[in-house]
C-alpha positions as YAML, in Angstrom:
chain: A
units: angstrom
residues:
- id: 1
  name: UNK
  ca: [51.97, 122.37, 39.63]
- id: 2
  name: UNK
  ca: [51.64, 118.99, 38.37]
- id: 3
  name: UNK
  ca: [48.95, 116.79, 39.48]
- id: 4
  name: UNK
  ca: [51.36, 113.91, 40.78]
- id: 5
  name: UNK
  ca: [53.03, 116.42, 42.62]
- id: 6
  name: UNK
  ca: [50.34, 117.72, 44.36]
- id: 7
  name: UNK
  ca: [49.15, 113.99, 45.24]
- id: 8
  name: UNK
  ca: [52.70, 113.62, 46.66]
- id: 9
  name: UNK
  ca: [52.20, 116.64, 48.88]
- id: 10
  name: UNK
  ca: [48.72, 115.95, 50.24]
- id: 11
  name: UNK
  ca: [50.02, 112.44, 51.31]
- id: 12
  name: UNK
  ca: [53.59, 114.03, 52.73]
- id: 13
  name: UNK
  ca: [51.48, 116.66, 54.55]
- id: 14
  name: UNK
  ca: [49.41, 113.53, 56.19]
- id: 15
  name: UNK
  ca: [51.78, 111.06, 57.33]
- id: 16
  name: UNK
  ca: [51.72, 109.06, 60.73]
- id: 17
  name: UNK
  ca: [54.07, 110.37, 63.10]
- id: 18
  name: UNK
  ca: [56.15, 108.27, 64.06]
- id: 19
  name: UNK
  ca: [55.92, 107.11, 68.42]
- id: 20
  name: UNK
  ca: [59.19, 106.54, 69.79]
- id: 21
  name: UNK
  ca: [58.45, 103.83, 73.18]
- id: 22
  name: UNK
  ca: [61.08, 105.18, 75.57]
- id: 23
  name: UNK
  ca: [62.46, 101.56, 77.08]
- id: 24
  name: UNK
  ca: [63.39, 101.43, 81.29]
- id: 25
  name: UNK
  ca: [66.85, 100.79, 82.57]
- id: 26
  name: UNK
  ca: [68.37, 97.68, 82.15]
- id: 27
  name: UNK
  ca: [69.19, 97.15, 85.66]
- id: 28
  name: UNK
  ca: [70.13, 93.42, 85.27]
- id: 29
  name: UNK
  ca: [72.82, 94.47, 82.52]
- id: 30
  name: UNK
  ca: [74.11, 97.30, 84.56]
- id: 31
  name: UNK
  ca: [75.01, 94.85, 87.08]
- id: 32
  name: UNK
  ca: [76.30, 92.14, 84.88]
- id: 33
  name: UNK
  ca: [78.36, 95.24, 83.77]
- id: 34
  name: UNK
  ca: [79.38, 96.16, 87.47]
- id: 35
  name: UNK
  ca: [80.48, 92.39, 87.92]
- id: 36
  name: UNK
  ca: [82.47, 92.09, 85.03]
- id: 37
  name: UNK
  ca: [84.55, 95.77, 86.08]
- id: 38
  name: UNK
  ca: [84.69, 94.02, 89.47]
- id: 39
  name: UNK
  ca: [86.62, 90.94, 88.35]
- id: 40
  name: UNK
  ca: [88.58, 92.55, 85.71]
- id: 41
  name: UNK
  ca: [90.10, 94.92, 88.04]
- id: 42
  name: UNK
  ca: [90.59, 91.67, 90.67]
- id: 43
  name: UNK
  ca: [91.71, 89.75, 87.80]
- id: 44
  name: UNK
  ca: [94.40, 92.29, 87.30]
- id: 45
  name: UNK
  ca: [95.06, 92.78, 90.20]
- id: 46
  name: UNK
  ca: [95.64, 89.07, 91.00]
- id: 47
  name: UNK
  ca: [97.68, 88.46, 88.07]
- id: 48
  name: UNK
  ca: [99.48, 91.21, 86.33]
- id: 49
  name: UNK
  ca: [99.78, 94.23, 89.09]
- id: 50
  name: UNK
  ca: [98.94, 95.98, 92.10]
- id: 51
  name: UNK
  ca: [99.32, 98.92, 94.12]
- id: 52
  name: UNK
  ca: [101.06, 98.35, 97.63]
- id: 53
  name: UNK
  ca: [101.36, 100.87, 100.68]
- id: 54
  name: UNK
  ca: [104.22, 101.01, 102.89]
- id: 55
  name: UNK
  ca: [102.81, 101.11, 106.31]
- id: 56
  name: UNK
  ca: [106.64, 100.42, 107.86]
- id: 57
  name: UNK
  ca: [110.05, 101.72, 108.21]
- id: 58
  name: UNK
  ca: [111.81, 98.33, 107.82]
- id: 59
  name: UNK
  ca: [112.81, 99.13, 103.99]
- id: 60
  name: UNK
  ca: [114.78, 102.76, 105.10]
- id: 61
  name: UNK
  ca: [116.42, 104.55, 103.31]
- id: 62
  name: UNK
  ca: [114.68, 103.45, 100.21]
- id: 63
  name: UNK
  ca: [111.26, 103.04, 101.09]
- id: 64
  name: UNK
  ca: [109.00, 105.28, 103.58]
- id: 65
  name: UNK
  ca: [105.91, 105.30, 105.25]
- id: 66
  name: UNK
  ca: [103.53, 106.36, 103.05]
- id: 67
  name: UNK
  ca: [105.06, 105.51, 99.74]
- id: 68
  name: UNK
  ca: [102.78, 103.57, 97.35]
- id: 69
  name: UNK
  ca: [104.20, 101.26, 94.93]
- id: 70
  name: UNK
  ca: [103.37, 98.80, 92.35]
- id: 71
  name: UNK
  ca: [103.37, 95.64, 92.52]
- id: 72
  name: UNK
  ca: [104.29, 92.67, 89.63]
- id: 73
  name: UNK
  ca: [102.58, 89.35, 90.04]
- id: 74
  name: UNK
  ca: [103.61, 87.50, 87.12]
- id: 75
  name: UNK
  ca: [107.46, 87.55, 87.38]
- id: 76
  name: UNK
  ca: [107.90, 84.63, 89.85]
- id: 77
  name: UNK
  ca: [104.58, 83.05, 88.34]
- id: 78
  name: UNK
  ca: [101.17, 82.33, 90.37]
- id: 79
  name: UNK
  ca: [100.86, 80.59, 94.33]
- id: 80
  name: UNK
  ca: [97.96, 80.50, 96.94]
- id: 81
  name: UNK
  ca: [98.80, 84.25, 98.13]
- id: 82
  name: UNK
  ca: [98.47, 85.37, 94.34]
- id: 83
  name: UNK
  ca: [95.12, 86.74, 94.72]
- id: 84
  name: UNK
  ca: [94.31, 89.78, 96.16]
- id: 85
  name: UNK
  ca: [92.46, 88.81, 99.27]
- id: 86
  name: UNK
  ca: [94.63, 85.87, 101.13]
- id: 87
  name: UNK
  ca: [91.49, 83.28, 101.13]
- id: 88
  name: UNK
  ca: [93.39, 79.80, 99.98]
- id: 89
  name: UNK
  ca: [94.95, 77.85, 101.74]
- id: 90
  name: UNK
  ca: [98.67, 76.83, 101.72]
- id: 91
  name: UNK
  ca: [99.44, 75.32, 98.60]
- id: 92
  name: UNK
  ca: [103.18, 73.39, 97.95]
- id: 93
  name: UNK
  ca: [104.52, 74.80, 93.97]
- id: 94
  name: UNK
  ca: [103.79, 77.99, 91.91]
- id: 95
  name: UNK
  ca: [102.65, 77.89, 88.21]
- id: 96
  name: UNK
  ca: [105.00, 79.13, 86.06]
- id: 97
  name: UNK
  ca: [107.06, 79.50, 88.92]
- id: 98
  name: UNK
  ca: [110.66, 80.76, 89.09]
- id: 99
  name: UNK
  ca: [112.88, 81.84, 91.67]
- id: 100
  name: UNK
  ca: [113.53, 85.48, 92.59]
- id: 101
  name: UNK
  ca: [117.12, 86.67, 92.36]
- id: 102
  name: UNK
  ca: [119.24, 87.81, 95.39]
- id: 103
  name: UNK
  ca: [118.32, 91.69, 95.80]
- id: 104
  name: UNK
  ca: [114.99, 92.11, 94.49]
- id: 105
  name: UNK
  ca: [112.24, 93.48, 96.41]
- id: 106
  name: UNK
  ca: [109.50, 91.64, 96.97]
- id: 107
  name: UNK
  ca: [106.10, 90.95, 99.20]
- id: 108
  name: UNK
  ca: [105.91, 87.67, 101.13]
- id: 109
  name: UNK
  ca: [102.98, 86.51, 103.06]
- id: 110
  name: UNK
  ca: [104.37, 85.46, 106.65]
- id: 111
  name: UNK
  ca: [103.54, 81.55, 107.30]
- id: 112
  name: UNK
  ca: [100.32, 81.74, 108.97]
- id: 113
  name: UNK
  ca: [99.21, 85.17, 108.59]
- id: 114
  name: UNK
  ca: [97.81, 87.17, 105.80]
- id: 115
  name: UNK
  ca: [99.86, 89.67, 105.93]
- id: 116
  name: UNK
  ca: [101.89, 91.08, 103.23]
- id: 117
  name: UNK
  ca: [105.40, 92.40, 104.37]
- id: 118
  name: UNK
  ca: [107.85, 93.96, 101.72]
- id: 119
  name: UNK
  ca: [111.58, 92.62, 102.56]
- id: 120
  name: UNK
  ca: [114.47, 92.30, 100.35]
- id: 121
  name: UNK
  ca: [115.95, 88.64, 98.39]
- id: 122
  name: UNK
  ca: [119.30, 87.57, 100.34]
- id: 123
  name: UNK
  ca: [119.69, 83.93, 100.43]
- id: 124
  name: UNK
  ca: [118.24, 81.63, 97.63]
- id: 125
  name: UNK
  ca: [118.02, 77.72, 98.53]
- id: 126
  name: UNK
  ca: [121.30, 75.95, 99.27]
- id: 127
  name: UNK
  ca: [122.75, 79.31, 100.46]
- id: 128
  name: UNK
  ca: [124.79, 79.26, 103.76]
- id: 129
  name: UNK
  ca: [123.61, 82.22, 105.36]
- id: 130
  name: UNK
  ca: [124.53, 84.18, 108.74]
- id: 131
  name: UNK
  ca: [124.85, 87.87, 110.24]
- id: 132
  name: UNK
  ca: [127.71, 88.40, 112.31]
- id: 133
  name: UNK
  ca: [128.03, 92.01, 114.40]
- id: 134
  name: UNK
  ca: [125.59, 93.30, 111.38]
- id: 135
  name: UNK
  ca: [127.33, 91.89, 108.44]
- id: 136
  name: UNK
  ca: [125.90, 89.45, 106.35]
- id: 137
  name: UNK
  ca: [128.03, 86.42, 105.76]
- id: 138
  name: UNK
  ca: [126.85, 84.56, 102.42]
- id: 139
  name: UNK
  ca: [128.17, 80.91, 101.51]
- id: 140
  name: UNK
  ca: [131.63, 81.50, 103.99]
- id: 141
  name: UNK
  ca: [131.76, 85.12, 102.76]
- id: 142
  name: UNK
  ca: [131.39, 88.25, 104.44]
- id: 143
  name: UNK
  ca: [128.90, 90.59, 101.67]
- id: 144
  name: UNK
  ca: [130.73, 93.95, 101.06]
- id: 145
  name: UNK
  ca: [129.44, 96.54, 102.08]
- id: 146
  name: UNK
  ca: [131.00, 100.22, 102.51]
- id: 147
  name: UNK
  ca: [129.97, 103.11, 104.96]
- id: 148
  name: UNK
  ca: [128.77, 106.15, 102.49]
- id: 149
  name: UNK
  ca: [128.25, 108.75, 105.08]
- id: 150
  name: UNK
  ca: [124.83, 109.58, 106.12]
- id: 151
  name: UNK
  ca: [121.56, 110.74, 105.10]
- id: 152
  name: UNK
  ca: [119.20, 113.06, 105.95]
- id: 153
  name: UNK
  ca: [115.05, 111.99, 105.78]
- id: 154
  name: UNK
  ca: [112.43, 114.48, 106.65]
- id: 155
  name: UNK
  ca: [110.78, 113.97, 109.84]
- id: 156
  name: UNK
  ca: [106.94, 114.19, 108.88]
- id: 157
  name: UNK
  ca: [103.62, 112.87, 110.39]
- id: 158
  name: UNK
  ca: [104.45, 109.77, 108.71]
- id: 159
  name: UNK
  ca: [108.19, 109.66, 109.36]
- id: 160
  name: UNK
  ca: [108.80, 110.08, 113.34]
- id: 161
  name: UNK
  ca: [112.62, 109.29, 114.62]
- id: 162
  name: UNK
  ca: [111.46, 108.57, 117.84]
- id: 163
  name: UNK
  ca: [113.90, 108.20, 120.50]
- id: 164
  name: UNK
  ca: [113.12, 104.72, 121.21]
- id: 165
  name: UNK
  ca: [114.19, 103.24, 117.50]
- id: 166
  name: UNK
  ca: [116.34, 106.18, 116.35]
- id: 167
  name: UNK
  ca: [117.79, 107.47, 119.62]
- id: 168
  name: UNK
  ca: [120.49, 110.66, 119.10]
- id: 169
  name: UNK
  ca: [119.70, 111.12, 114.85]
- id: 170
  name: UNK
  ca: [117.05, 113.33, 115.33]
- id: 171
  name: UNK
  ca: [118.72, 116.76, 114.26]
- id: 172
  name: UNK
  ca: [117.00, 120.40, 113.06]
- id: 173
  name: UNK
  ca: [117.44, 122.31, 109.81]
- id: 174
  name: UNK
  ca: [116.84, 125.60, 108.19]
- id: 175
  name: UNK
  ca: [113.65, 126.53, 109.00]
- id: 176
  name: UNK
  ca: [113.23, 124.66, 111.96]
- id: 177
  name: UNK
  ca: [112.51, 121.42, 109.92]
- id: 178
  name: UNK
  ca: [113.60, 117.95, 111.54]
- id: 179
  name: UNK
  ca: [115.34, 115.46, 110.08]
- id: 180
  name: UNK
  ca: [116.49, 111.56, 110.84]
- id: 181
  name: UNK
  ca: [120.02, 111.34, 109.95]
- id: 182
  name: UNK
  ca: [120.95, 107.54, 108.91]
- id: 183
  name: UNK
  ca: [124.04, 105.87, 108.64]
- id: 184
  name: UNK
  ca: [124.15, 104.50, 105.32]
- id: 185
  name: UNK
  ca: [125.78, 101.77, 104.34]
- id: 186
  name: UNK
  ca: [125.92, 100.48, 100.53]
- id: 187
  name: UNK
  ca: [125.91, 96.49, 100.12]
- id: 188
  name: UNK
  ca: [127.07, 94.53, 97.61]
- id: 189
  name: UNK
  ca: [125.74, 90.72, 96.67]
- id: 190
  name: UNK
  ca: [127.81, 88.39, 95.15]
- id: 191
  name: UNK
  ca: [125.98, 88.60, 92.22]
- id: 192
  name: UNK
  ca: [126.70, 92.49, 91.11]
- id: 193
  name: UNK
  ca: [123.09, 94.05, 93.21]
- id: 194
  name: UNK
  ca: [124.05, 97.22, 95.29]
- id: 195
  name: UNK
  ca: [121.38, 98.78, 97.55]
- id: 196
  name: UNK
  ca: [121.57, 100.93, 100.36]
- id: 197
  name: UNK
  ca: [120.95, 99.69, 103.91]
- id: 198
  name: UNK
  ca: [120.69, 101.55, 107.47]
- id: 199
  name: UNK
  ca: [122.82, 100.65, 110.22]
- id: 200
  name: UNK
  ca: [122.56, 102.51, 113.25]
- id: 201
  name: UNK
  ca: [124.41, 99.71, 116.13]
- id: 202
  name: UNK
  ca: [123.62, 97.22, 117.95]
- id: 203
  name: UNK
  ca: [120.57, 95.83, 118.02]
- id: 204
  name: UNK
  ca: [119.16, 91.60, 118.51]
- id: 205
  name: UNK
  ca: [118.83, 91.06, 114.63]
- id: 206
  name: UNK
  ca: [122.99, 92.07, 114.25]
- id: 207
  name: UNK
  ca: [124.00, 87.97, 115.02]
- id: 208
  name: UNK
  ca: [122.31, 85.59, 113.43]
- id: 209
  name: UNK
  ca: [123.55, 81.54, 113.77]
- id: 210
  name: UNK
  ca: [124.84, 80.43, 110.29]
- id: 211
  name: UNK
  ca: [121.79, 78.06, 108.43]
- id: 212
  name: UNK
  ca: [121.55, 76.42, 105.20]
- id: 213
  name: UNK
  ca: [118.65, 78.02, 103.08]
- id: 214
  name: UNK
  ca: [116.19, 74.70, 102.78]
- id: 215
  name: UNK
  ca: [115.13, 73.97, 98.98]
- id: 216
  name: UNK
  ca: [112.24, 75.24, 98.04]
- id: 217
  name: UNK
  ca: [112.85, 78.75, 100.70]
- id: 218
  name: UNK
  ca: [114.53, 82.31, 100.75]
- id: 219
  name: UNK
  ca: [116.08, 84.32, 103.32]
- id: 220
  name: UNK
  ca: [114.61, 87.50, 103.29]
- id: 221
  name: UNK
  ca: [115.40, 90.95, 105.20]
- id: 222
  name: UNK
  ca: [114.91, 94.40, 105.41]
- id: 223
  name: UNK
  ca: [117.11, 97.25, 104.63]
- id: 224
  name: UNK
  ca: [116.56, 99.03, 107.60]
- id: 225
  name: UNK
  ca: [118.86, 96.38, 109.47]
- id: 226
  name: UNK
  ca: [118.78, 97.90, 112.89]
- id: 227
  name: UNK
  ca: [114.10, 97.94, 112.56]
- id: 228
  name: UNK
  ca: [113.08, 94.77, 110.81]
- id: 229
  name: UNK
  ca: [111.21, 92.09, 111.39]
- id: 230
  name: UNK
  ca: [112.12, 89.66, 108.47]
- id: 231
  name: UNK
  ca: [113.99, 86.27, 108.36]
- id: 232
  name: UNK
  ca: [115.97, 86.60, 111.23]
- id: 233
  name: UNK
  ca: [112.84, 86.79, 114.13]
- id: 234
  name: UNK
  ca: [110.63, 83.92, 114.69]
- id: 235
  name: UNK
  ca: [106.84, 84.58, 113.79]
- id: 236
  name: UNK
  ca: [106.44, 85.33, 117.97]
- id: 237
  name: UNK
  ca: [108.62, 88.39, 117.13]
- id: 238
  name: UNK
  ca: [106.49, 89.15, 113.69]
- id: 239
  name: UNK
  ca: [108.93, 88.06, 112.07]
- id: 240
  name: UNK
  ca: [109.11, 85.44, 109.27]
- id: 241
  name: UNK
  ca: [110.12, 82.40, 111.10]
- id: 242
  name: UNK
  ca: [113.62, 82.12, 109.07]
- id: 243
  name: UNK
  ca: [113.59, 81.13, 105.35]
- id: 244
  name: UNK
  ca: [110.24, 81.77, 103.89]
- id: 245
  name: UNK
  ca: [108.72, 79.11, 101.45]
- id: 246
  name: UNK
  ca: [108.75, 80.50, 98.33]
- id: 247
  name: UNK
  ca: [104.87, 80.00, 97.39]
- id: 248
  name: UNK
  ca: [104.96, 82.89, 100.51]
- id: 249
  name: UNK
  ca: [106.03, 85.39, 97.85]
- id: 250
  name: UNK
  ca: [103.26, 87.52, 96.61]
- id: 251
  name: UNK
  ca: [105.36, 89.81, 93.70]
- id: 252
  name: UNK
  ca: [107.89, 92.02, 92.68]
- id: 253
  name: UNK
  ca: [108.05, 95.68, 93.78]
- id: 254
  name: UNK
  ca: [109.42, 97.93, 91.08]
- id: 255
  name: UNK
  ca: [108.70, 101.21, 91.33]
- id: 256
  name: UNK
  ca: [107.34, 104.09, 93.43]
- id: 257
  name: UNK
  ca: [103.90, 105.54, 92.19]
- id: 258
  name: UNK
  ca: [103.39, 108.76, 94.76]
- id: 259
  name: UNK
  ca: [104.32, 109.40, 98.18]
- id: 260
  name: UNK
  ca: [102.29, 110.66, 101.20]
- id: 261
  name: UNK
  ca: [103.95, 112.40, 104.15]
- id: 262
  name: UNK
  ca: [100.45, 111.68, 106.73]
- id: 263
  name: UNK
  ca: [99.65, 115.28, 106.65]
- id: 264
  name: UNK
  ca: [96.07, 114.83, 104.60]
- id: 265
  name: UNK
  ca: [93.17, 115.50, 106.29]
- id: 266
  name: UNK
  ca: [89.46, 114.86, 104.67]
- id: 267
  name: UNK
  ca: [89.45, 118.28, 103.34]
- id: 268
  name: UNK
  ca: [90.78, 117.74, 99.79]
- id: 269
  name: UNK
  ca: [92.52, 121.47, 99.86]
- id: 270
  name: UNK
  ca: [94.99, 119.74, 102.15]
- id: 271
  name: UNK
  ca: [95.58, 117.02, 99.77]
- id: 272
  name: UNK
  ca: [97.99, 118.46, 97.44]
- id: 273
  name: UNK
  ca: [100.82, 119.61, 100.02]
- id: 274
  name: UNK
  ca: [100.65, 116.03, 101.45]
- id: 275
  name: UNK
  ca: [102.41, 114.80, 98.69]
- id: 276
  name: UNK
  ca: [106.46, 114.22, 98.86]
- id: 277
  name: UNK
  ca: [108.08, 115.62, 95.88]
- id: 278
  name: UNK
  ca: [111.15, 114.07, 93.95]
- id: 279
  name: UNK
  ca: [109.86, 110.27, 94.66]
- id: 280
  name: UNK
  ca: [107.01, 109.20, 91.97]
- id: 281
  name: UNK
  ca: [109.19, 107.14, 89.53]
- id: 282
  name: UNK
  ca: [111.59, 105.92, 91.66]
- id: 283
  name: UNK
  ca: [112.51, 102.24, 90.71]
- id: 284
  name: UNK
  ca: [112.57, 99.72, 93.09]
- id: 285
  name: UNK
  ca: [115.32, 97.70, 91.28]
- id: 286
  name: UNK
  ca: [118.30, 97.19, 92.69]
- id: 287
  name: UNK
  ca: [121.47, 98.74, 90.86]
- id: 288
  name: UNK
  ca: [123.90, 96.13, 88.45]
- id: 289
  name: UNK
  ca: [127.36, 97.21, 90.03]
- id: 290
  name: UNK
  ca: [130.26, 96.43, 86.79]
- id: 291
  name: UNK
  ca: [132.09, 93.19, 88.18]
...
């Protein structure tokens, strides 16, 4: 072996090693970190989308108790109930505001609460609006609507038909399963939106004095006619108070994420058979009838 090779050994064989000074945690950048997740997901939340839970029966057929949904913020632009947590106070105008259309679904903060209610678009401003023996009279016009038999929801832990708001529909199936069966009724808005509403009688909300919409306001109400408080009930009655102002609109629901019948306990085995089948997906839209 070479001379210079065996110089380049001996000095190879005798390095320094090399200490590695393991650093601490960062804790002050893992919370920066935390912060930042924080107000991106509020951001998005605030702005672009959010999920909703349907704690109510006002929206049968189409909606249950214990459907979650999502929720659009952008498409009637931004207002003091835009943010997730209700903290501002009533502000007059939206930013990048625009109306919504007659039929869409939506979530509107009730004057004075905070609140969020889901209720459907009826009356936009200038609209002459009434309800007469449980038909909707729109600008001098009686909305069509057309009895399409009835339908059959699953009584669960979430959905009851209790005697009180559903007296005489409760009826058993195979297996001994329960059912609500609604009278469905399909309505028609002047401009082409069909949606299916529940009409079971009489009840207060089925006259309703005729009003002019006020600029600037909607005229919102459920689909379950018969069990909502919407437009029609003052705030006393949880209601809305009439025509809400339009800031009062939080979003647009469009569709159905998962559903929940209420039988979940805390033990996550249970988890899985608490889940409705047949409704993740479901659009919220309302259906373009050909004019």
């Amino acid at each position: 072996m070479a001379a210079d090779e065996l110089a380049l050994t001996h000095e190879q064989g005798f390095q320094e090693p090399v200490t590695q000074t393991r650093r601490g945690t960062d804790w002050w950048a893992e919370l920066r970190g935390v912060v930042w997740l924080v107000l991106a997901v509020l951001g998005f939340h605030s702005l672009i989308a959010k999920p909703f839970y349907i704690p109510s029966e006002s929206m049968m057929p189409g909606l249950l108790v214990g459907d979650r949904l999502v929720v659009t913020k952008y498409p009637y632009g931004y207002s003091f109930v835009t943010p997730t947590f209700h903290l501002l106070p009533f502000m007059p105008g939206r930013l990048f505001g625009s109306l919504p259309e007659r039929g869409d679904v939506v979530i509107v903060t009730p004057p004075g609460t905070k609140t969020d209610y889901i209720k459907r678009v009826i009356g936009l401003p200038g609209d002459r609006i009434a309800v007469r023996d449980g038909i909707v009279w729109l600008n001098g016009k009686p909305v069509p609507r057309r009895a399409t038999g009835t339908r059959d929801v699953a009584v669960d832990a979430n959905t009851r038909c209790d005697a009180d708001h559903y007296p005489g529909l409760l009826v058993s199936g195979a297996g001994g399963q329960h059912f609500c069966r609604l009278p469905i009724f399909r309505e028609t808005l002047p401009n082409g939106r069909s949606y299916d509403t529940v009409d079971k009688g009489w009840s207060p909300g089925d006259n309703y004095p005729e009003i002019r919409v006020p600029q600037g306001r909607v005229f919102l109400m459920g689909d379950n006619r018969d069990n909502s408080a919407d437009s029609r009930f003052t705030v006393a009655q949880n209601g809305l108070g009439g025509p809400v102002p339009w800031e009062n609109i939080g979003g647009r629901a469009e569709f159905i994420t998962f559903s929940l019948d209420g039988s979940a306990s805390w033990n996550p085995l249970s988890w899985p058979a608490s889940f409705r089948s047949g409704r993740a997906g479901t659009s919220l839209h309302p259906t373009q009838d050909a004019k």
